[in-house]
Residue frames as a rotation matrix with the C-alpha (Angstrom) as fourth column:
UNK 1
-0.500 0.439 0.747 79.80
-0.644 -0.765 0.019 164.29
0.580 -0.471 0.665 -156.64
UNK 2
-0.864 -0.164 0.477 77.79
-0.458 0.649 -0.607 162.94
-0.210 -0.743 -0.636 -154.06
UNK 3
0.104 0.888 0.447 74.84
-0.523 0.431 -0.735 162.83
-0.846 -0.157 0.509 -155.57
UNK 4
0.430 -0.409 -0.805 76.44
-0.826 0.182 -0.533 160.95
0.364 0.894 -0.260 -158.37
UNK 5
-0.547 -0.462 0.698 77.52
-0.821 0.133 -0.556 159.00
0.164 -0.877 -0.452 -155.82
UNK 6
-0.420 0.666 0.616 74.52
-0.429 0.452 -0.782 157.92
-0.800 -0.593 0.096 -154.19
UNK 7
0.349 0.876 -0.334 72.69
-0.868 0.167 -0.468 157.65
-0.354 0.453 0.818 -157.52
UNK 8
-0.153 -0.207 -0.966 75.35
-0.545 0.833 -0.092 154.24
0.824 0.513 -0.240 -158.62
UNK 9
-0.871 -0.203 0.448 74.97
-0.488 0.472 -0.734 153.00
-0.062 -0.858 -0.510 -155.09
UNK 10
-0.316 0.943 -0.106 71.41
-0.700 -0.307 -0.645 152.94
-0.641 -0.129 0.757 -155.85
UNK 11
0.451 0.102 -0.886 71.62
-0.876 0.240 -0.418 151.67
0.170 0.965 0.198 -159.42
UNK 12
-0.608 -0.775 -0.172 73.95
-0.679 0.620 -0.394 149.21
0.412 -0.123 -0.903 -158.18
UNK 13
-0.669 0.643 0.373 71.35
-0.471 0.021 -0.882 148.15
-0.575 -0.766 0.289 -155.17
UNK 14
0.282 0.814 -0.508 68.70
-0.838 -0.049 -0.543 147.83
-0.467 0.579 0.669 -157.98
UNK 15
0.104 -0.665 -0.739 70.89
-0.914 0.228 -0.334 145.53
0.391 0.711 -0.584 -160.22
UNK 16
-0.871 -0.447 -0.204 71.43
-0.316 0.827 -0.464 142.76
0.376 -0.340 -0.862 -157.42
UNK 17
-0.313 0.945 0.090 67.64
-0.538 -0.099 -0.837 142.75
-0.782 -0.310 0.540 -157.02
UNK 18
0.593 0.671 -0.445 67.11
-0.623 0.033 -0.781 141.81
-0.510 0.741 0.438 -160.37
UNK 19
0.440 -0.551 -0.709 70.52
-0.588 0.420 -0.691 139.75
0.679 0.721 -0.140 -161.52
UNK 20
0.955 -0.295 0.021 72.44
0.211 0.730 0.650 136.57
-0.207 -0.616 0.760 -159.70
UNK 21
0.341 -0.803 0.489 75.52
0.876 0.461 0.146 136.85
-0.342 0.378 0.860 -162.32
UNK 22
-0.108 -0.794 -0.599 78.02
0.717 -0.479 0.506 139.10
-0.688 -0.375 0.621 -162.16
UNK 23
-0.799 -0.429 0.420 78.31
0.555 -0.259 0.791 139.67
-0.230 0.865 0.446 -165.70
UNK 24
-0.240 0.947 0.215 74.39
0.651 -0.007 0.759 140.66
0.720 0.322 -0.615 -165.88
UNK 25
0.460 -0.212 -0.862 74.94
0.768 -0.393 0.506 142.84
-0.446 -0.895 -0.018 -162.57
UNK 26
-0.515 -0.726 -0.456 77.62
0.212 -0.623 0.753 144.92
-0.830 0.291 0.475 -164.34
UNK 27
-0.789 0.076 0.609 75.48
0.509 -0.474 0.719 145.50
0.343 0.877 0.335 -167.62
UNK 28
0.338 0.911 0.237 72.41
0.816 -0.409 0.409 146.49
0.469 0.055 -0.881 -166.15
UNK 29
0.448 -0.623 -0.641 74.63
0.725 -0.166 0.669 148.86
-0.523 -0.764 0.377 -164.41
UNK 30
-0.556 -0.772 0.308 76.42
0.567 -0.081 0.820 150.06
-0.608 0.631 0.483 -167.30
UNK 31
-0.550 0.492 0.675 73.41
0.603 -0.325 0.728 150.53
0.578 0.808 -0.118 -169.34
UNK 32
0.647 0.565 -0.513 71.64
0.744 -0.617 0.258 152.78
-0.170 -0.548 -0.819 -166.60
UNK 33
0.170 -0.439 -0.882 74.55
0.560 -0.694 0.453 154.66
-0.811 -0.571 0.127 -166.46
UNK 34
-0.731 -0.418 0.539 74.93
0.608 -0.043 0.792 155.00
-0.308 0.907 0.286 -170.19
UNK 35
-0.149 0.743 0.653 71.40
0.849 -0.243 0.470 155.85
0.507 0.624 -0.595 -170.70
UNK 36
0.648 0.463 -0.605 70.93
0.737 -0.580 0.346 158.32
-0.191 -0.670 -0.717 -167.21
UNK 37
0.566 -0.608 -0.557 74.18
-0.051 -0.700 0.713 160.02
-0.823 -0.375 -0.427 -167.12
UNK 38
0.319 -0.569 -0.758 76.05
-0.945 -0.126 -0.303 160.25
0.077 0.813 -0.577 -170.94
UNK 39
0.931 -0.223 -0.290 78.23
0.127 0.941 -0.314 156.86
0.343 0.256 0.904 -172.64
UNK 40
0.347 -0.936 -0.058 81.51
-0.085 0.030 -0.996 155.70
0.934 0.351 -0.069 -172.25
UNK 41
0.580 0.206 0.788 80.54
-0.811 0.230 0.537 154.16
-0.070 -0.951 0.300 -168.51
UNK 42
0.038 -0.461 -0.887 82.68
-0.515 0.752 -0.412 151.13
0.857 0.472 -0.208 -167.72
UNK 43
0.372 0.384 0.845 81.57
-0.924 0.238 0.299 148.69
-0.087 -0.892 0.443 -164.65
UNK 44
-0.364 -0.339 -0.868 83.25
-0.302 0.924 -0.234 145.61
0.881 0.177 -0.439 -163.22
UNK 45
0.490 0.617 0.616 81.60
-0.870 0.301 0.390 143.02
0.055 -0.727 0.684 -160.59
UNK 46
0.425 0.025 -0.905 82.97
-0.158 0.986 -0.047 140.55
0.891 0.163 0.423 -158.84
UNK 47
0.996 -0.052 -0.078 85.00
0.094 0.537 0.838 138.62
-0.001 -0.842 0.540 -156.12
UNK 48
0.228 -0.906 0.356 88.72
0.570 0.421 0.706 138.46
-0.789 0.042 0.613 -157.59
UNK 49
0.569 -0.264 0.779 89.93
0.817 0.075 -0.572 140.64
0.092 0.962 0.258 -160.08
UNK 50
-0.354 -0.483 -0.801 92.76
0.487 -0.826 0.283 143.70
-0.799 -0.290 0.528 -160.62
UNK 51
0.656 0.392 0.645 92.51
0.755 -0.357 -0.550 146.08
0.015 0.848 -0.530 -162.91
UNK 52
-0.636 -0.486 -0.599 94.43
0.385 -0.873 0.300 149.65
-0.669 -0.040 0.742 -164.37
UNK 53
0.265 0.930 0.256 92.21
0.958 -0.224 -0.178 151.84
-0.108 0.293 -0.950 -165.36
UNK 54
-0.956 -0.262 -0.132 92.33
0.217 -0.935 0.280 155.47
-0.197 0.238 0.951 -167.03
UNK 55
0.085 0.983 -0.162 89.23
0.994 -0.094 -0.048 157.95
-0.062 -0.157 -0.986 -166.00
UNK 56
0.028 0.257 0.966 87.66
0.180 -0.952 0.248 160.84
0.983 0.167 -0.073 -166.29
UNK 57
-0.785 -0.593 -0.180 88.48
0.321 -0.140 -0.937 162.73
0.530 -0.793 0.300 -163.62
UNK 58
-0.673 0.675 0.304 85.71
-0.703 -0.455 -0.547 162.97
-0.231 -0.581 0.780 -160.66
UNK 59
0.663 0.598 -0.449 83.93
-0.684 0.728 -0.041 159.32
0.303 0.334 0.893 -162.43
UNK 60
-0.131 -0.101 -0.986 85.35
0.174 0.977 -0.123 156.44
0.976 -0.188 -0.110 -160.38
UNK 61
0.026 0.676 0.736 84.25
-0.963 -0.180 0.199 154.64
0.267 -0.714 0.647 -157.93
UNK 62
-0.427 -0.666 -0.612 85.31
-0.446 0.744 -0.498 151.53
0.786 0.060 -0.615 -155.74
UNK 63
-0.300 0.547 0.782 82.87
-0.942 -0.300 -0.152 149.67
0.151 -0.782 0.605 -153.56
UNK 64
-0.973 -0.145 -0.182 81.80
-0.080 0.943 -0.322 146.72
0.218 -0.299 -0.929 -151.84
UNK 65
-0.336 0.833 0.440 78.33
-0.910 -0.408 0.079 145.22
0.245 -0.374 0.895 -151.17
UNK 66
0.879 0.307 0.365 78.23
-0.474 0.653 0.591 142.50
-0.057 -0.692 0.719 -149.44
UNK 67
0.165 -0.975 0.152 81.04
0.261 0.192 0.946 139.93
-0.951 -0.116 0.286 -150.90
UNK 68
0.494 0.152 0.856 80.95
0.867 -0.007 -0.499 141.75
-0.070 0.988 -0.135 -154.23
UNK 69
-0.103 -0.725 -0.681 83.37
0.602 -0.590 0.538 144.61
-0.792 -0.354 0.497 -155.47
UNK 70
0.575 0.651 0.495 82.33
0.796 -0.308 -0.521 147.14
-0.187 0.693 -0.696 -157.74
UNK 71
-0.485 -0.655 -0.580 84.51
0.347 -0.753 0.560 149.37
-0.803 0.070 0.592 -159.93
UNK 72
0.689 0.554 0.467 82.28
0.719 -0.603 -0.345 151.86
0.090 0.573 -0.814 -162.26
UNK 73
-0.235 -0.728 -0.644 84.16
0.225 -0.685 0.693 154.51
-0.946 0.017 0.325 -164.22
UNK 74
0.846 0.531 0.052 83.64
0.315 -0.419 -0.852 156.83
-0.430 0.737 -0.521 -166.96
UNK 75
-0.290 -0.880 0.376 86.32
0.765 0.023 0.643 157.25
-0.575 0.474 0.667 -169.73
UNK 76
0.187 0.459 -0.868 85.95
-0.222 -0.841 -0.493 160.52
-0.957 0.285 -0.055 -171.97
């Protein structure tokens, strides 16, 4: 949904305020979503990486902010 949407863009936003490293980006991430919106969130950050991924349908998301790439998904 969008406002599901907006609310990791946000969380995301929030995350590069407060972390440098990727890895520390992507939990604080994770654990917002875990704690705001139910478990079984799953968030990568970075520059370089693939991935195959199985989601819950309507929970993924692929984005860029600045030279960072963000994939956040929810697995049932």
């Amino acid at each position: 949904s969008d406002d599901l949407k907006d609310k990791v863009l946000q969380i995301a936003e929030e995350a590069l305020d407060k972390h440098q490293l990727e890895r520390e980006i992507a939990a604080y991430i994770k654990k917002k979503l875990d704690e705001e919106e139910g478990a079984l969130w799953h968030v990568i950050v970075g520059k370089n990486f693939g991935s195959y991924v199985t989601h819950e349908k309507g929970y993924f998301i692929y984005f860029y902010i600045n030279n960072l790439a963000f994939l956040v998904f929810k697995t049932a």
